[in-house]
Backbone bond lengths (Angstrom), bond angles and torsions (degrees), N, CA, C in turn:
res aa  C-N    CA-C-N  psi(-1)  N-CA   C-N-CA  omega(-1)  CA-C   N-CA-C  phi
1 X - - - 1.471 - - 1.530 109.36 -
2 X 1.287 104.37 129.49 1.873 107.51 -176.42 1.604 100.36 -82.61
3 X 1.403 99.24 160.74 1.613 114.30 178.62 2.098 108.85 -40.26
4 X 1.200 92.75 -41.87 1.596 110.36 -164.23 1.618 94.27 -51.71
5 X 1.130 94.55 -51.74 1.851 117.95 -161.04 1.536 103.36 -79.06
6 X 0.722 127.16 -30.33 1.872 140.46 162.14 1.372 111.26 -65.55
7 X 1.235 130.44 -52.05 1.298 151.07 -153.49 2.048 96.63 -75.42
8 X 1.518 103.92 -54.05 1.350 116.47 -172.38 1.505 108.59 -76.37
9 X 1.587 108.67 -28.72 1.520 107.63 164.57 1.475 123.21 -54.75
10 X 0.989 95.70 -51.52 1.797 118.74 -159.21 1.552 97.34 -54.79
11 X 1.706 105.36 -39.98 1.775 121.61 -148.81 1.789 84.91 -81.51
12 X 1.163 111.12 -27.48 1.923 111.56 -154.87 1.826 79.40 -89.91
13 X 1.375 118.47 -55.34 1.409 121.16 -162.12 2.028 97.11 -45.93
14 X 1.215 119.90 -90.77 1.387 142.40 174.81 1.635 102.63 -47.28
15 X 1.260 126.06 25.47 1.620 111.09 170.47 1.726 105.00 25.73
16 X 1.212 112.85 73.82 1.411 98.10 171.14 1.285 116.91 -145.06
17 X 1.501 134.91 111.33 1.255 130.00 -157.66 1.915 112.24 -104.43
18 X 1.045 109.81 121.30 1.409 110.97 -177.78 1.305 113.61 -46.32
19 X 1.334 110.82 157.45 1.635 104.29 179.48 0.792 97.36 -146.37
20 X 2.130 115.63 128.82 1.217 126.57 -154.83 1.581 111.70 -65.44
21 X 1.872 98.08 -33.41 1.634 98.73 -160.36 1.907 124.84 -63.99
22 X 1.684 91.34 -4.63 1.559 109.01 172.88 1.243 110.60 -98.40
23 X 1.373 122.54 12.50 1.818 110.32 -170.22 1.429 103.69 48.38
24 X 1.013 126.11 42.39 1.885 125.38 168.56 2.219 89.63 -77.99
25 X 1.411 98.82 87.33 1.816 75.89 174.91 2.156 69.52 -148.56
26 X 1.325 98.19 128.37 1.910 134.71 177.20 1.351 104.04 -61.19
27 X 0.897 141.90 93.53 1.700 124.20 138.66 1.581 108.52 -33.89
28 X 1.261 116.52 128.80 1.303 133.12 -177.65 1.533 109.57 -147.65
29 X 1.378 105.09 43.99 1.535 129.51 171.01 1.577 117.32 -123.40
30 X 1.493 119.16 92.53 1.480 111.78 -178.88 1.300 124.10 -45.96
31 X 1.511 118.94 -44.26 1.262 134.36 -164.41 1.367 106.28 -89.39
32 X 1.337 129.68 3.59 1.649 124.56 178.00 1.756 87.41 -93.20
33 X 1.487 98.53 -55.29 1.544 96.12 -171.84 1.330 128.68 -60.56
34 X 1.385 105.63 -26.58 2.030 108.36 163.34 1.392 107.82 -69.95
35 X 1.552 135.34 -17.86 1.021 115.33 -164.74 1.538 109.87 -113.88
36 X 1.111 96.67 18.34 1.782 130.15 159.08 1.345 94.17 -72.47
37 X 1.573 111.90 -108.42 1.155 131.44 165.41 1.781 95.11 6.13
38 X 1.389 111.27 -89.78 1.482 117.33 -160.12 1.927 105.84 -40.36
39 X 1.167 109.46 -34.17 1.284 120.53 -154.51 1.835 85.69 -95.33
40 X 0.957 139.93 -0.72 1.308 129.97 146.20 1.370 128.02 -72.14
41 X 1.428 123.58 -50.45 1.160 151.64 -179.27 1.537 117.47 96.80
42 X 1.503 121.00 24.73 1.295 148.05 174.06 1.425 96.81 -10.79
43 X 1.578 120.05 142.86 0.943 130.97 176.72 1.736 119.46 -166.62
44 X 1.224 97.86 141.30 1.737 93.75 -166.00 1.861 132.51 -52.37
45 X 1.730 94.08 7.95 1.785 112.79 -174.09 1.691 79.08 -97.24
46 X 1.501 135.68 -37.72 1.181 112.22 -140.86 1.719 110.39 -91.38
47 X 1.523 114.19 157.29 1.223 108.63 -166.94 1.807 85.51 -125.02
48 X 1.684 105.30 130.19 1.777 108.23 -168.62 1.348 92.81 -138.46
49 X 1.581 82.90 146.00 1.459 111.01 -170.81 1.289 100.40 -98.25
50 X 1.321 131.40 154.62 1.492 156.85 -146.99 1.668 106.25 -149.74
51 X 1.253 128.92 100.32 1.308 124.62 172.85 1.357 92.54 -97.99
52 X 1.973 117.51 151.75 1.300 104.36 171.66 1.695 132.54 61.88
53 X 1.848 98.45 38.51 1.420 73.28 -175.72 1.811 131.26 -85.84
54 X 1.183 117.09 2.86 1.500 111.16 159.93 1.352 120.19 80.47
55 X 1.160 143.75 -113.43 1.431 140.52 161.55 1.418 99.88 -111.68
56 X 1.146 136.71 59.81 1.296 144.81 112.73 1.689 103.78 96.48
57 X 1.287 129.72 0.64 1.005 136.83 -133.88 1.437 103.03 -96.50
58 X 1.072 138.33 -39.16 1.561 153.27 -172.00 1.811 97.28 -87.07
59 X 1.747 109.99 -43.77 1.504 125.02 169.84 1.370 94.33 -56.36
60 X 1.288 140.24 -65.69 1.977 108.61 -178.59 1.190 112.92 -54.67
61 X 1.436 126.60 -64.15 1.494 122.91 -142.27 1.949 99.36 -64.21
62 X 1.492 112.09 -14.44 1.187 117.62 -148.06 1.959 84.83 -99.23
63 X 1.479 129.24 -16.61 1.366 142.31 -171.01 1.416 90.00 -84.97
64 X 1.211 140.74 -65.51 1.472 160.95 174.23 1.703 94.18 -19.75
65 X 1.358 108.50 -68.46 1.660 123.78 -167.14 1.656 122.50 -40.98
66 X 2.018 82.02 -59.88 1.840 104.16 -153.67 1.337 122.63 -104.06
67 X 1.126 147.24 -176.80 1.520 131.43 145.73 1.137 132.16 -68.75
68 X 1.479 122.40 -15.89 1.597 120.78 158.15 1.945 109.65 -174.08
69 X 1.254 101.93 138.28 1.449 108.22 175.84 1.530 119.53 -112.30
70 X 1.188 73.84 113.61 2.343 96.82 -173.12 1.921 82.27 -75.36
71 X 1.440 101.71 99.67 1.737 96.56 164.61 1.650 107.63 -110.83
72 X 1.687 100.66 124.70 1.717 94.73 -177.17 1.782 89.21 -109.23
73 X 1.536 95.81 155.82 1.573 121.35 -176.33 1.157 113.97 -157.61
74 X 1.464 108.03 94.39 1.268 124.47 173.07 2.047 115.89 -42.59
75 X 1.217 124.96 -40.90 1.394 111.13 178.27 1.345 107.50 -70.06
76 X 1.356 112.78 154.07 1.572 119.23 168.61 1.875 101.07 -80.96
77 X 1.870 111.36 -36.42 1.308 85.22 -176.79 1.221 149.70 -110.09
78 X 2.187 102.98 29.07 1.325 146.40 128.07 1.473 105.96 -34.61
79 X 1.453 115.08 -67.32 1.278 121.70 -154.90 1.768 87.05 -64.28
80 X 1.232 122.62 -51.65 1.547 96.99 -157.09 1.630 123.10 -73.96
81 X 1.462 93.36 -6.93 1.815 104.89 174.44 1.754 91.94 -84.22
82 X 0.977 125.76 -30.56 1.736 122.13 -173.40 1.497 85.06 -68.09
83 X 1.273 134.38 -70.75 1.179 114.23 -153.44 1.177 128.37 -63.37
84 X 1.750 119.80 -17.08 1.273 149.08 174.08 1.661 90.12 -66.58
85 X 1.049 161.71 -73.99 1.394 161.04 -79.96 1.919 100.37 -156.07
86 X 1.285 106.53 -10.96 1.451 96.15 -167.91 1.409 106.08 -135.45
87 X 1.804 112.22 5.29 1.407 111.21 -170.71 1.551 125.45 -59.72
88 X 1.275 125.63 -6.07 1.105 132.21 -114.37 2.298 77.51 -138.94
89 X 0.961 105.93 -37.35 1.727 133.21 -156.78 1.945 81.43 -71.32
90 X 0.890 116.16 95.59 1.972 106.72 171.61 0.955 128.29 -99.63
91 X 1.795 120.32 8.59 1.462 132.62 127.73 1.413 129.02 -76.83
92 X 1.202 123.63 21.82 1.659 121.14 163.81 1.063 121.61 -100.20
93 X 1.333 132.54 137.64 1.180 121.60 155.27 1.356 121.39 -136.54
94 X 1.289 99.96 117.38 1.572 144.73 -134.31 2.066 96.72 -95.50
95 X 1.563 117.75 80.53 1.096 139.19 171.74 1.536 130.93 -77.35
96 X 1.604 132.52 101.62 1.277 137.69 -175.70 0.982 122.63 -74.69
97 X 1.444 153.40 90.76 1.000 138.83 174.82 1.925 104.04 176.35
98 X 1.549 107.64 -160.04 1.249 120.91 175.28 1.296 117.84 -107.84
99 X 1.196 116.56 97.03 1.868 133.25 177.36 1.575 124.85 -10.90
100 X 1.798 91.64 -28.99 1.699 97.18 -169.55 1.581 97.15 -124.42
101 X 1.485 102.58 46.25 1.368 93.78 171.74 1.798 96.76 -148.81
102 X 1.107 99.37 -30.28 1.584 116.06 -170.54 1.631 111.94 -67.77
103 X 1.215 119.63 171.19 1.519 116.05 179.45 1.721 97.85 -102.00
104 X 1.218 131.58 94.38 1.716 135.24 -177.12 1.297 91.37 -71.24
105 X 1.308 115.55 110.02 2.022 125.66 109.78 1.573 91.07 8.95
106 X 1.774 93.06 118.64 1.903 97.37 147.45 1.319 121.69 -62.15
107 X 1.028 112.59 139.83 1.917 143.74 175.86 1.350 103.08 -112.06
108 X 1.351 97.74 157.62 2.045 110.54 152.11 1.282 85.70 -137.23
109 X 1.132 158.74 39.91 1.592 146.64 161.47 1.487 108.96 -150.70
110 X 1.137 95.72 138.88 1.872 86.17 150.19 1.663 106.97 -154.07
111 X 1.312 100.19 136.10 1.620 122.72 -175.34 1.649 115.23 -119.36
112 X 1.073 101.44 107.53 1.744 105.16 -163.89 1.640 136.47 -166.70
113 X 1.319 125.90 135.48 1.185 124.28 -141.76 1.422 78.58 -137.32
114 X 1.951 119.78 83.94 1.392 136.29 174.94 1.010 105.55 -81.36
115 X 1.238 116.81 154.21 1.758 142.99 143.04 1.618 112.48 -17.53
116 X 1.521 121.95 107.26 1.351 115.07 179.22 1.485 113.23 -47.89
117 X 1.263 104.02 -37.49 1.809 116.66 -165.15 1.902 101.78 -50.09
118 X 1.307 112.57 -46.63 1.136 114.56 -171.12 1.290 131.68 -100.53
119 X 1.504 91.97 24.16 2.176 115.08 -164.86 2.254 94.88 -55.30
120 X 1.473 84.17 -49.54 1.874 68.91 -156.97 1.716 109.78 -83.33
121 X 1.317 99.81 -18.06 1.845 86.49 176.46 1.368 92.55 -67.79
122 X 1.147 144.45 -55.47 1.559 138.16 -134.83 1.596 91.80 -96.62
123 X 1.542 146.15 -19.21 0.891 117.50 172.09 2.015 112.18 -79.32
124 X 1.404 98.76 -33.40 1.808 100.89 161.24 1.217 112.89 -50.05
125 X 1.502 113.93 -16.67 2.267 104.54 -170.17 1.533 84.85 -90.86
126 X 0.923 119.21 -61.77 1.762 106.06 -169.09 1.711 119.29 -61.15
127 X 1.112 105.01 -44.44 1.943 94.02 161.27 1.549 114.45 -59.75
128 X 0.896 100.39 37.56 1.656 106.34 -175.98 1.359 95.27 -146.16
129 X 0.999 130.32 -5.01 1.817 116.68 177.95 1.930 107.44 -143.33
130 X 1.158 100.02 166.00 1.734 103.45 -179.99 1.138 118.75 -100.92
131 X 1.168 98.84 110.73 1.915 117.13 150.44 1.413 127.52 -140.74
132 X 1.279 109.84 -169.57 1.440 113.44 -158.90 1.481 108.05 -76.63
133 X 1.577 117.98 -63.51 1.226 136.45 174.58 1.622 109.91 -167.21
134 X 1.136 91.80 151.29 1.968 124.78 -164.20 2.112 87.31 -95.10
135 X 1.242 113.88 141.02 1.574 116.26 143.82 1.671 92.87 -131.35
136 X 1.567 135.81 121.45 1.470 170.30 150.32 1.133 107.52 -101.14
137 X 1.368 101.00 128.01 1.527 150.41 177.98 1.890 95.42 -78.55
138 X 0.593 152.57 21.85 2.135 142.35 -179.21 1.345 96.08 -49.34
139 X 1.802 97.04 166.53 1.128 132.64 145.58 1.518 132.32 -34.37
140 X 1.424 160.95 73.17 1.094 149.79 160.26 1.479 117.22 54.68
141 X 1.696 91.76 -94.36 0.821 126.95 -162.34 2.017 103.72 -73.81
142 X 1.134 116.93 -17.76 1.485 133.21 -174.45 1.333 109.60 -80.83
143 X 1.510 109.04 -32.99 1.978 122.88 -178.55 1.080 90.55 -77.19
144 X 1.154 134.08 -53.49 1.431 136.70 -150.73 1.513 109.11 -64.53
145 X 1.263 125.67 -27.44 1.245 130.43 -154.61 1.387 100.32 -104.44
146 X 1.598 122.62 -28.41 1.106 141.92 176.65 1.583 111.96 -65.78
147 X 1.089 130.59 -53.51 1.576 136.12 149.65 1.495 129.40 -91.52
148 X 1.720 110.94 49.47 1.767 126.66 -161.67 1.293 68.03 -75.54
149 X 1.820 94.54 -172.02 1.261 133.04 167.43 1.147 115.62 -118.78
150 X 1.259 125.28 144.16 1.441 139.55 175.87 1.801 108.59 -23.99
151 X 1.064 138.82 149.64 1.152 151.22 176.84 1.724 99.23 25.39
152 X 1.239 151.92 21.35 1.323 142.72 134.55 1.712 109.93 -41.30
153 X 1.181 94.11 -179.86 1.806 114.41 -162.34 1.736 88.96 -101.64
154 X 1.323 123.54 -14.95 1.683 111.77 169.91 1.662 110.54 -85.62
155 X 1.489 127.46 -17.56 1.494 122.66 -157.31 1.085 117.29 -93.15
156 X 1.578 122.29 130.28 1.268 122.66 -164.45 1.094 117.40 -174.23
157 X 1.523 148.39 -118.15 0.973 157.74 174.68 1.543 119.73 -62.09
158 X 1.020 89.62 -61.93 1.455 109.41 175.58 1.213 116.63 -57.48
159 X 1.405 110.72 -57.88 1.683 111.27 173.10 1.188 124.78 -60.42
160 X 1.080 127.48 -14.75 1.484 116.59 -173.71 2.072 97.68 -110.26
161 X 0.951 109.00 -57.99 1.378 83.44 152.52 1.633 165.20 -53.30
162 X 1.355 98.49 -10.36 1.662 123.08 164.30 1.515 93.41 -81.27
163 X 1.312 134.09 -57.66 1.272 129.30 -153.62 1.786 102.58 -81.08
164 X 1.040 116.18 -25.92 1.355 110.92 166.76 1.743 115.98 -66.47
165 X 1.201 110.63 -36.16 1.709 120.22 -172.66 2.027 99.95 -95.07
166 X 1.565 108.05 -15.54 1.601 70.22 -166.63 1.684 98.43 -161.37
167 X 1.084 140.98 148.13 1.694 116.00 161.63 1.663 96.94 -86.08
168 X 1.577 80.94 161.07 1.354 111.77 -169.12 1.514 117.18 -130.05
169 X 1.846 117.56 120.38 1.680 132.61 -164.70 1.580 92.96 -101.88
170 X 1.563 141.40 129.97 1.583 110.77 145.85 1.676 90.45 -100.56
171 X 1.183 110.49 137.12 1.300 127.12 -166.21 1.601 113.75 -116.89
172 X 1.210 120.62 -22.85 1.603 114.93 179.55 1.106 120.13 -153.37
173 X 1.353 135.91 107.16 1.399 122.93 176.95 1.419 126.60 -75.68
174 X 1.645 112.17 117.57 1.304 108.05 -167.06 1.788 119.61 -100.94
175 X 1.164 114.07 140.54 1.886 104.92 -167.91 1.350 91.08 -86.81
176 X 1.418 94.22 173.26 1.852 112.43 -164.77 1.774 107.34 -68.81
177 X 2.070 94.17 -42.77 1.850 90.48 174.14 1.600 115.15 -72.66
178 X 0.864 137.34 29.71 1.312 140.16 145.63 1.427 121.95 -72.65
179 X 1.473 105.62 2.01 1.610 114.28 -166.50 1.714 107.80 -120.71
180 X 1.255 148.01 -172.88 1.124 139.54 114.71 1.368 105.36 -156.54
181 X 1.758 108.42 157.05 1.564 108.82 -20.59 1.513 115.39 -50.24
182 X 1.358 102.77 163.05 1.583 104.40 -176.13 1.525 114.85 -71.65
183 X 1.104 107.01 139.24 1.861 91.67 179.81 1.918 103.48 -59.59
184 X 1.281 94.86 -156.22 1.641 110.34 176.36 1.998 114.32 -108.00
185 X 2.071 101.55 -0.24 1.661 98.17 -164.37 1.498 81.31 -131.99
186 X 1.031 134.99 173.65 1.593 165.77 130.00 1.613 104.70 -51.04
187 X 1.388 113.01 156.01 1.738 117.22 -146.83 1.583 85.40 -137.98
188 X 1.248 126.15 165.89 1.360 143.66 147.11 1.341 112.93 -142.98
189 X 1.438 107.75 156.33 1.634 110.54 177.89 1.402 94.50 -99.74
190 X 1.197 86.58 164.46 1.972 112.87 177.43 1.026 98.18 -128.79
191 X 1.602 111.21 144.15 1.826 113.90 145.91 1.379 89.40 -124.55
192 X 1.830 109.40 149.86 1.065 120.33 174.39 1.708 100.69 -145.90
193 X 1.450 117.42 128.09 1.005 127.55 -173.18 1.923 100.79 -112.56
194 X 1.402 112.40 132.79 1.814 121.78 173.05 1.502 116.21 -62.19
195 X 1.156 108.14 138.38 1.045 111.20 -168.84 1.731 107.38 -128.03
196 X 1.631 117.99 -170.96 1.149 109.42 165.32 1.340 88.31 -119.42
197 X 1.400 109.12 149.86 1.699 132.37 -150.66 1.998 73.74 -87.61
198 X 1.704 84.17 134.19 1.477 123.08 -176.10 1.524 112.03 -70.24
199 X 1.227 109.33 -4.81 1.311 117.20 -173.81 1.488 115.43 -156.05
200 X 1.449 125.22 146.75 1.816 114.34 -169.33 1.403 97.51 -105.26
201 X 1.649 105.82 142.34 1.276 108.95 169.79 1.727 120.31 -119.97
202 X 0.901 140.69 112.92 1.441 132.64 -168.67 1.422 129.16 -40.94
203 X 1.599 103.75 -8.83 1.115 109.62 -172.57 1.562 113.28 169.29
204 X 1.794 87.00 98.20 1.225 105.98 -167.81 1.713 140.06 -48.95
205 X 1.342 97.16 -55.12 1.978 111.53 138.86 1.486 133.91 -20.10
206 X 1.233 97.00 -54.01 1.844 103.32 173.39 1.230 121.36 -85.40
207 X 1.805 118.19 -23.54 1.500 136.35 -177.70 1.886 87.11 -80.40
208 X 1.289 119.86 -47.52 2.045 85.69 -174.41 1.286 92.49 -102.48
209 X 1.278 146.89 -15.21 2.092 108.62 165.04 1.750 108.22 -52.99
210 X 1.481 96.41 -46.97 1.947 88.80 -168.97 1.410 97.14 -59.92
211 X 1.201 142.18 -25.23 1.479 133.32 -151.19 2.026 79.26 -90.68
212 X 1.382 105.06 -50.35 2.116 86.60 -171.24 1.193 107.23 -71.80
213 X 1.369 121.67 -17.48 1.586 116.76 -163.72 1.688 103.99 -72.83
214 X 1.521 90.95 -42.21 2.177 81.80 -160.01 1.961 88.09 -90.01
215 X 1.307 116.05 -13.95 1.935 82.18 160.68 1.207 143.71 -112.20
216 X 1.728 88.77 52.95 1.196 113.86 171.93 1.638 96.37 -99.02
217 X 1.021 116.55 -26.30 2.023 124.59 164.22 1.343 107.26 -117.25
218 X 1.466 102.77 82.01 1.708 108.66 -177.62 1.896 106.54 -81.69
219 X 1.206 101.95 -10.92 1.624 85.45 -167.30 1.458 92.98 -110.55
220 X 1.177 136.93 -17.33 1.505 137.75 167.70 1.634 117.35 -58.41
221 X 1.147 92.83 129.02 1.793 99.22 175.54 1.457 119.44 -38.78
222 X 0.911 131.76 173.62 1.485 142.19 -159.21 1.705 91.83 -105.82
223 X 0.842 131.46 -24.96 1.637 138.41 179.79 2.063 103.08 -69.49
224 X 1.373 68.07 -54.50 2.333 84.81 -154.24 2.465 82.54 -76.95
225 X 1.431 114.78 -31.81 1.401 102.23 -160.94 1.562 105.23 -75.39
226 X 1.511 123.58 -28.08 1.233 126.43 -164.95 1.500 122.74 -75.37
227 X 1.500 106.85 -32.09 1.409 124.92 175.03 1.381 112.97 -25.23
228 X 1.236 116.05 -52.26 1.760 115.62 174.51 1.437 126.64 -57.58
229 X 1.325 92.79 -31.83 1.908 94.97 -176.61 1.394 97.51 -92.87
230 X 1.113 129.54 -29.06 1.869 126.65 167.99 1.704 111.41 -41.69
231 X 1.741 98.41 -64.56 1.395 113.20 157.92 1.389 113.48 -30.52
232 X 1.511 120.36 -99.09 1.355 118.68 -170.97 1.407 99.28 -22.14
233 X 1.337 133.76 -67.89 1.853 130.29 -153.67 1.289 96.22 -71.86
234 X 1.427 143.72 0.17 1.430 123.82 150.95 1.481 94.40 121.65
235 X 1.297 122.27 -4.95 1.630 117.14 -176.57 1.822 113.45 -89.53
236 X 1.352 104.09 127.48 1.417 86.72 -160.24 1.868 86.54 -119.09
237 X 1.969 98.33 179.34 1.458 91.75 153.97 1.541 125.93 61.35
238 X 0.929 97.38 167.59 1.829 93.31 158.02 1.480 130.35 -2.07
239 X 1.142 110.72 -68.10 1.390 114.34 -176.59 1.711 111.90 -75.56
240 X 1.684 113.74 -21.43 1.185 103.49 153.43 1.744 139.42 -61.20
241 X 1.598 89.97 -40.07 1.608 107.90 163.79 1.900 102.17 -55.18
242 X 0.546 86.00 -83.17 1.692 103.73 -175.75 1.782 106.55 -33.14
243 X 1.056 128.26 -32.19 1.727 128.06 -160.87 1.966 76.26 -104.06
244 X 1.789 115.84 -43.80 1.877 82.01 -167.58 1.294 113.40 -77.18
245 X 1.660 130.14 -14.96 1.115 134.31 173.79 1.647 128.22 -56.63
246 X 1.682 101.17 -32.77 1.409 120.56 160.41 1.465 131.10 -48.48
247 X 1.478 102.82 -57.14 1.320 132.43 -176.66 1.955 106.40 -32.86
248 X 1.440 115.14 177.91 1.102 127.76 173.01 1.578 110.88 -96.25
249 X 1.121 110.00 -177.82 1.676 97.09 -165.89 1.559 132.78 -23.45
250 X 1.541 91.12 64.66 1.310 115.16 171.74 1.714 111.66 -76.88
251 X 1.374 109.96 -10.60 1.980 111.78 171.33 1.552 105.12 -88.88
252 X 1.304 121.90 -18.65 1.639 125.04 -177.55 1.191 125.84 -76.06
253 X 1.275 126.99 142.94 1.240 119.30 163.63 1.441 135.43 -36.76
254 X 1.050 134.14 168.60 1.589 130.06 143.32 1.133 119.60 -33.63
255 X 1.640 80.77 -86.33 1.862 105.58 -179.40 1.174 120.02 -41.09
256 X 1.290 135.42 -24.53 1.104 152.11 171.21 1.553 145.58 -86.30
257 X 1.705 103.23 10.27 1.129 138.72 171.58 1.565 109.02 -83.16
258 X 1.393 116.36 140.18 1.322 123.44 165.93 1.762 121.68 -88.43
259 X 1.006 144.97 153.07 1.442 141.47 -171.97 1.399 111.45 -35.97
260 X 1.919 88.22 -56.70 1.416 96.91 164.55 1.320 161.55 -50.87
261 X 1.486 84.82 -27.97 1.501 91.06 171.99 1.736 110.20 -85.07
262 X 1.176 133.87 -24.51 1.427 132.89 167.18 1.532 94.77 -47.99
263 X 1.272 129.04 -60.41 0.669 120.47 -161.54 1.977 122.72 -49.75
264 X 1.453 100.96 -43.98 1.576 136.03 159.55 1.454 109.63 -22.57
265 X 1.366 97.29 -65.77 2.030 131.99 -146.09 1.682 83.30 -84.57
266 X 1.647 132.53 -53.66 1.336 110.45 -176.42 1.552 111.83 -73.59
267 X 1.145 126.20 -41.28 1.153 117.76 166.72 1.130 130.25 -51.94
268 X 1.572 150.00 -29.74 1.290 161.20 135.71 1.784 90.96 -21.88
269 X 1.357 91.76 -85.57 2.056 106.07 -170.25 1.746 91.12 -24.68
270 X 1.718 121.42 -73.57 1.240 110.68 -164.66 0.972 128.76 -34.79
271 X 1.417 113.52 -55.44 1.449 134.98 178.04 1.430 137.50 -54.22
272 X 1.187 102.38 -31.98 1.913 135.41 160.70 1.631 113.98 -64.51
273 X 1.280 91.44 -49.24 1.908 109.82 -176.01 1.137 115.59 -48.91
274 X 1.525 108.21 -61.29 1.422 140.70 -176.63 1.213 119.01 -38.13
């Protein structure tokens, strides 16, 4: 029986109907999900984390690999077909709840085909903690933005903060029937391995608000975009005029900033502030 044909069982067996507004949509592609797996480099020391595991399906082949899979699943009535389907698996351990709220079991891996809904908090929770390397299932259009290019129509927030926390592969483009139900976008995998940030910032806190604050005014100069985060830190007026006029590519765009130079521009701000 193929994933497809398993997938529609399971859903008819457990009366249980996906619901779009959670990204509940199955990979029901063997060979995307081994080549996950492969694209980790899985190995029987490693212990991998599972966001979203769904009907359990990536959770075997992924039990087969490692020494144990921490799979968290936010539904309870996921969880009770997981427990039906995986009892048997005595390397899982089979976690209820919401990923970015819960206390996670140490990992060095994570292999996983998450919930679109929750792509950017949960990729901010893992640039925030240590492991080896991530292989993620995203959105299209969500990878893309994650390894943009400098002043393109994808670069922004995201990009310059992934690239500070991690390098970034998009490695496979996946079609929508690879899913069911199928979402409504086309998927790519990522691997992203941690890094130490390519550049030093004095102060890590002020380097990503200024980085969300001014691309929220990506096409506004670096002079007229900063004014708000001056504000927030208490600088008003005048001396706000006066401290963004100082600054370093304070005539440039947003969009048109390199990682690095955020990196530059908060450090300047610190240093001025002080």
């Amino acid at each position: 029986m193929d994933l497809f044909q398993k997938a529609r069982r399971l859903l008819r067996l457990y009366k249980f109907l996906p619901r779009k507004r959670l990204g509940q949509n199955f990979v029901v592609n063997t060979d995307l999900l081994q080549r996950m797996i492969s694209y980790a480099s899985i190995t029987k020391d490693d212990i991998v984390l599972e966001v979203g595991a769904g009907l359990g399906f990536l959770t075997q082949l992924l039990s087969r690999e490692c020494k144990k899979v921490v799979a968290v699943e936010v539904d309870p009535k996921l969880i009770k077909i997981l427990r039906e389907e995986l009892h048997a698996l005595q390397n899982v351990d089979l976690i209820e709840g919401d990923v970015l709220t819960l206390s996670v079991p140490p990992f060095n891996k994570v292999v996983s085909t998450p919930p679109y809904s929750i792509s950017s908090p949960l990729l901010f929770w893992l640039l925030e903690r240590r492991f080896d390397c991530a292989v993620l299932t995203f959105q299209k259009e969500f990878a893309e933005r994650m390894a943009a290019s400098m002043d393109s129509k994808d670069y922004g927030r995201l990009t310059v903060t992934t690239y500070y926390r991690a390098e970034v592969e998009l490695l496979d483009s996946v079609p929508r029937n690879m899913f069911y139900p199928p979402p409504d976008v086309d998927s790519m995998v990522v691997r992203l391995r941690p890094r130490e940030p390519p550049f030093q910032v004095e102060d890590e806190e002020t380097f990503l608000e200024l980085v969300q604050i001014l691309f929220t005014q990506r096409n506004k100069k670096v002079r007229n975009a900063i004014i708000p985060f001056l504000h927030k830190r208490g600088i008003k007026g005048k001396n706000a005029v006066g401290l963004a006029d100082s600054l370093p590519f304070h005539d440039k765009r947003v969009r048109g900033l390199a990682p690095e130079d955020f990196g530059a521009l908060a450090n300047e701000v610190v240093q001025k502030h002080l």
